[in-house]
matplotlib code that plots the C-alpha trace (Angstrom):
import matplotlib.pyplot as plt

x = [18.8, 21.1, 20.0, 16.8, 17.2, 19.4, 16.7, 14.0, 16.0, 17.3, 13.2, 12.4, 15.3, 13.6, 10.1, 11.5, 13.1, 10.1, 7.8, 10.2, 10.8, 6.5, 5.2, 1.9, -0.4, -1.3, -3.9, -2.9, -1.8, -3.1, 0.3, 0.3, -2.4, -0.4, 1.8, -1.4, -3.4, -0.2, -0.1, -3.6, -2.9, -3.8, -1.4, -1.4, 0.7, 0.2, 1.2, 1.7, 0.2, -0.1, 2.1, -0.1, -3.3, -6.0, -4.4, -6.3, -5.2, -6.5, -6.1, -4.3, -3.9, -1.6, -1.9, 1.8, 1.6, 5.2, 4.9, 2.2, 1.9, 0.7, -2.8, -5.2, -7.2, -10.2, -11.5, -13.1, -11.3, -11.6, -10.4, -10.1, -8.8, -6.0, -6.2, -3.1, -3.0, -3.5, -3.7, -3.9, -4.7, -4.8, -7.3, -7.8, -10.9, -13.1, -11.7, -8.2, -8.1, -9.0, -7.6, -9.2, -7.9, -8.8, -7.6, -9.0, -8.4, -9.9, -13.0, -15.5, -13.5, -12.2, -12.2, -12.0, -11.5, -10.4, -7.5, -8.1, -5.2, -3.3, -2.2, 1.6, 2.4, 4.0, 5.7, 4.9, 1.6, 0.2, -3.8, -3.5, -4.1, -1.8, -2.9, 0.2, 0.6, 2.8, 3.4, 6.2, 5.7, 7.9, 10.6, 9.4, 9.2, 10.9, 9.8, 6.6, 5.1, 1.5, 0.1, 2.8, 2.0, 3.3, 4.0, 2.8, 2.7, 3.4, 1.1, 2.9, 2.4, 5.4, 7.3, 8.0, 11.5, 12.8, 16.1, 14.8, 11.6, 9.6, 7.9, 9.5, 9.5, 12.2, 14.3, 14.2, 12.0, 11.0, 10.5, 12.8, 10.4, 12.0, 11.0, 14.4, 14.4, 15.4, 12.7, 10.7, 12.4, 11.3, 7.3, 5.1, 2.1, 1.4, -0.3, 0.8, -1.2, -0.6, -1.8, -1.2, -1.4, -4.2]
y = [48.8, 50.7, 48.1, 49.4, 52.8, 52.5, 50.4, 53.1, 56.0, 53.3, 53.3, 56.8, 58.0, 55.1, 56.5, 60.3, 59.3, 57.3, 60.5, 63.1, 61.1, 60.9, 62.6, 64.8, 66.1, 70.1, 72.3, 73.6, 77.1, 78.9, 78.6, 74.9, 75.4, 78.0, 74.9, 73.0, 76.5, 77.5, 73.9, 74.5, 77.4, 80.0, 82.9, 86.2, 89.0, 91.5, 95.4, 97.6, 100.6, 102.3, 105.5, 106.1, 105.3, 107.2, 108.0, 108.0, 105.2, 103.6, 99.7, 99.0, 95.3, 95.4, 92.5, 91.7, 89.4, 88.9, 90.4, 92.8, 96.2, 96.1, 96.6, 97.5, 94.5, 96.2, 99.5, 101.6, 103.2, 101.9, 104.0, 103.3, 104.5, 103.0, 100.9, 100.3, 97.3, 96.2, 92.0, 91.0, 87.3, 85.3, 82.2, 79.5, 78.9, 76.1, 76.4, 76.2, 79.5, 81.7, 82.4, 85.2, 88.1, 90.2, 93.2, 94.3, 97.8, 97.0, 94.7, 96.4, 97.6, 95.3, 94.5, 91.6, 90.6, 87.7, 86.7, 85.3, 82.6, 81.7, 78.1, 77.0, 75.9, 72.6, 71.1, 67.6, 67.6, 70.4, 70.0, 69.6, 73.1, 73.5, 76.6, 76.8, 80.2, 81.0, 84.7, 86.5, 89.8, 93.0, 95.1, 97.2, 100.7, 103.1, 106.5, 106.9, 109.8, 110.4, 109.3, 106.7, 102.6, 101.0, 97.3, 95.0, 91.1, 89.5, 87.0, 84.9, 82.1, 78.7, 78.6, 75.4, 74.7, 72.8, 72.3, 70.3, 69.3, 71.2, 73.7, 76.0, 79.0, 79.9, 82.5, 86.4, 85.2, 89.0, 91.2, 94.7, 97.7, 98.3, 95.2, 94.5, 91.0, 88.1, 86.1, 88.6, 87.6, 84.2, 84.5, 84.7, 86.4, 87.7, 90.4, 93.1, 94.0, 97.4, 100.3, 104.5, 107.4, 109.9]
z = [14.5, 12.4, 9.7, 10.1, 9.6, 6.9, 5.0, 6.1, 4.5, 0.7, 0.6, 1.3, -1.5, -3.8, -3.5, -3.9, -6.9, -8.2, -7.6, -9.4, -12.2, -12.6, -15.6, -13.9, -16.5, -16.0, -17.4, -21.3, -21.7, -24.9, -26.0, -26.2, -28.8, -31.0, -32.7, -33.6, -35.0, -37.3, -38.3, -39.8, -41.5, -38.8, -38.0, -36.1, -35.7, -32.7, -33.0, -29.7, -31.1, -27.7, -28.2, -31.5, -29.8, -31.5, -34.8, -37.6, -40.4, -43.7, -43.9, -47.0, -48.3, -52.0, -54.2, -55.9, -58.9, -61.3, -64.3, -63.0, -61.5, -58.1, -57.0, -54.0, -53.1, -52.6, -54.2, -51.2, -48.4, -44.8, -42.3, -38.2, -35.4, -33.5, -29.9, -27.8, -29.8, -33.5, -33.9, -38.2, -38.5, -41.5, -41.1, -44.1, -45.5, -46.9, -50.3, -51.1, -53.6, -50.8, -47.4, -44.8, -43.5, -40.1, -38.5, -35.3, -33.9, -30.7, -28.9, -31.4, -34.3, -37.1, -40.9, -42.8, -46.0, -48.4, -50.3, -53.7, -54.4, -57.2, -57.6, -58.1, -61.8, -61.3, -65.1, -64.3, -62.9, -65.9, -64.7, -60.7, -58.8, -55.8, -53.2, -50.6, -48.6, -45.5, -44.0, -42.5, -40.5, -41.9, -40.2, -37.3, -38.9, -36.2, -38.6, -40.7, -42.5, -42.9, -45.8, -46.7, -46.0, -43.1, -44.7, -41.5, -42.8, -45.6, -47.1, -50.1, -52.5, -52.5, -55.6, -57.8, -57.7, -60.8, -59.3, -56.2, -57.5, -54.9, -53.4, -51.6, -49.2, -47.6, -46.6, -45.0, -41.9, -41.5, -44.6, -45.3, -45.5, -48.7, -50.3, -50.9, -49.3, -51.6, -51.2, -52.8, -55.8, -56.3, -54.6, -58.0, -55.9, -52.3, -50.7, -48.3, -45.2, -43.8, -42.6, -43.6, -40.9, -41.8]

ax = plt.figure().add_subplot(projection="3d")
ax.plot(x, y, z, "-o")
ax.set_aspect("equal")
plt.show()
C-alpha cells in the first residue's frame, strides 16, 4: 500500500515537473516588436510635454555638415501647439540617401519631413555609396527660454574609421545640450530635431 502511494506521489512530482518546465506560447506585446522595427531602421522618441501643454512652439530640424555652417532643413516656419505628449520618429525610406522624419503633437497634429543623406567616403571602395544613420535622443532640458531651440534627437551619419577599417558609431548614448559630446566630433553630417517655445 504504501508502495502505492509512494509511486502515485514519484508520478505526480514527475508530471509537475514535466508541465513547468513546458515552453507555452502567449500573445506578443508591442514591445516584442520594438527589437525587430529598430533593427529596420525605425526609431521613436516620446516627450511628456504635459506641464507645457498648450504652448506655442516652432519645429526646428538643423542640418550639421563638417566644414560647414549649420543650416535649417527647410525654409518656412511651422508652428504647433503642444499635447501632453510629443512622439518624433525617424522611419527609413525606399532609397538609401533619404530617411523620414515625423513629429506628432497630438491624434490630428503632426509634420513630416525628409532627411537628404550623405554617403560615408570609404578609401578602398572610391565609387560604392554607403548611407548608414543611427540616432540618439539629447539631454532632458530642465530650463528653456522662449525663443531658444530645445535639441530633442539626434539624427547622425557612421564615420569610416581607417584605424579599424570600419564604420563606426559609437559613443555618448544621449547627446549634451551643449553639443559638447565627443561623438560630435567624429559624425561628418547629422541633423538636429527640436523644437523653440513661442
Amino acid at each position: 500500500m504504501k508502495k502505492k502511494i509512494l509511486l502515485t506521489i514519484l508520478l505526480a512530482l514527475i508530471v509537475v515537473a514535466a508541465q513547468a518546465q513546458k515552453i507555452k506560447m502567449s500573445q506578443p506585446s508591442f514591445s516584442d516588436y520594438l527589437p525587430l522595427l529598430n533593427a529596420q531602421g525605425y526609431r521613436v522618441y516620446s516627450f511628456d510635454t504635459k506641464k507645457m501643454k498648450g504652448a506655442e512652439v516652432e519645429v526646428v530640424v538643423m542640418e550639421y555638415a563638417k566644414g560647414e555652417e549649420p543650416k535649417k532643413a527647410f525654409n518656412f516656419d511651422v508652428n504647433m501647439s503642444l499635447g501632453k505628449k510629443l512622439v518624433i520618429g525617424i522611419v527609413p525610406s525606399s532609397s538609401d540617401s533619404t530617411a523620414n522624419y515625423l513629429f506628432r503633437f497630438s491624434e490630428d497634429r503632426e509634420f513630416g519631413g525628409r532627411f537628404k543623406l550623405k554617403p560615408i567616403f570609404v578609401p578602398q571602395m572610391p565609387g560604392k555609396k554607403h548611407f548608414v544613420y543611427e540616432s540618439r535622443p539629447f539631454e532632458q532640458a530642465t530650463s528653456f527660454k522662449k525663443g531658444e531651440m530645445i535639441p530633442l534627437v539626434m539624427y547622425g551619419s557612421y564615420w569610416y574609421d581607417e584605424d579599424g577599417g570600419s564604420f563606426r558609431f559609437c559613443g555618448d548614448n544621449e547627446i549634451k545640450l551643449d553639443f559638447s559630446s565627443d561623438i560630435l566630433e567624429f559624425i561628418p553630417h547629422y541633423y538636429v530635431l527640436g523644437i523653440k517655445i513661442k
